[in-house]
C-alpha positions in Angstrom: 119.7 87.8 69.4 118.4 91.3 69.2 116.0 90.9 71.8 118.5 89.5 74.3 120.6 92.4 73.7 117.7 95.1 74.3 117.0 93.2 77.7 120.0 94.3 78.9 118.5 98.0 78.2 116.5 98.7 81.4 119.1 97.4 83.6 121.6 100.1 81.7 119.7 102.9 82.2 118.6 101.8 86.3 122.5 101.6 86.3 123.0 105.1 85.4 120.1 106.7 86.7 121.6 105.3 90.3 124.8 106.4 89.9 124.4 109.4 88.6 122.2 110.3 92.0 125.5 108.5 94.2 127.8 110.8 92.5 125.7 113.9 93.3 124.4 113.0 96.3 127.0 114.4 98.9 126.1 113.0 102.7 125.1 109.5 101.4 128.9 109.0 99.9 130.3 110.7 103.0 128.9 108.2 105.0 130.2 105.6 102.8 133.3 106.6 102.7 133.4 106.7 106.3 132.6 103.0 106.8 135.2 102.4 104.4 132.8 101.5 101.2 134.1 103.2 98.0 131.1 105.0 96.2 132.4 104.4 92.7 133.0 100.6 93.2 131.1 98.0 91.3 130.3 96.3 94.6 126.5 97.7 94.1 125.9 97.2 90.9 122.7 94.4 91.1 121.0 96.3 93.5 120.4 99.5 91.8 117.2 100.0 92.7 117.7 99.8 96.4 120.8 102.3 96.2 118.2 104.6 93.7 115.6 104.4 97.0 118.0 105.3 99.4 119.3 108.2 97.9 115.4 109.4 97.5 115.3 109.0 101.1 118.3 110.6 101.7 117.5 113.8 99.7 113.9 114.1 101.3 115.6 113.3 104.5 114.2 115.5 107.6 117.0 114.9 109.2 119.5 117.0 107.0 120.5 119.7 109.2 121.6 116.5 111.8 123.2 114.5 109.4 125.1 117.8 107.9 126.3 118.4 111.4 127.0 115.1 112.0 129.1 114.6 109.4 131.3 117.6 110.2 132.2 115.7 113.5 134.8 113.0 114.5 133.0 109.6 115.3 135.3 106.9 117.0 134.9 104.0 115.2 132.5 102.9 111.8 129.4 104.3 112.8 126.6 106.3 111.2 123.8 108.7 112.6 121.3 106.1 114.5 118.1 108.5 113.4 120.0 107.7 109.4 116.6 106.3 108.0 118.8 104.5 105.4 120.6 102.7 108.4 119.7 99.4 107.0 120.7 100.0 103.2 123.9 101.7 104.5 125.2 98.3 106.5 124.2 96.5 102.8 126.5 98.6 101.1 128.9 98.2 103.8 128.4 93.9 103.8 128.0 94.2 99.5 131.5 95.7 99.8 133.5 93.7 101.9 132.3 90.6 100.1 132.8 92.0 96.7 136.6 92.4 98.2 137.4 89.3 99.0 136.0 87.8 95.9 138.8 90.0 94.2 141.4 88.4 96.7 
């Protein structure tokens, strides 16, 4: 039984090491919450390590002056930046949220 429990161990601290970089990691929850995705939902949890990646690539980002600026700026519509290297993960989060809402309805 013990062992069961302490498999559940890594998949604790991925959990936390992930959302602790969300919370701090400013633009990547801006553009979230622009699409509409809440940040601090479960809707993610499972796919740590691809939210953990993306937030790597977001802080190392050559882009961050543009997607600084681009954020400042009204955007008809759900959008984000097309140079966003994260693109892809950011319409996950987006489809990982909507279903995780209608499961709850």
């Amino acid at each position: 039984m013990e062992r069961m429990l302490g498999a559940d161990r890594p998949k604790e601290k991925n959990l936390r090491r992930a959302y602790r970089r969300l919370v701090a990691h400013q633009p990547f929850r801006r553009i979230l919450r622009r699409l509409g995705v809440d940040p601090s939902g479960s809707w993610w949890r499972g796919s740590e390590d691809v939210i953990y990646r993306a937030l790597g690539t977001c802080l190392t980002c050559s882009h961050a002056g543009a997607c600084r600026s681009w954020l400042e700026q009204d955007h008809p519509g759900e959008s984000y930046p097309c140079f966003c290297p994260n693109g892809a993960v950011v319409e996950l989060c987006r489809a990982m949220a909507r279903d995780a809402d209608r499961r709850l309805s």
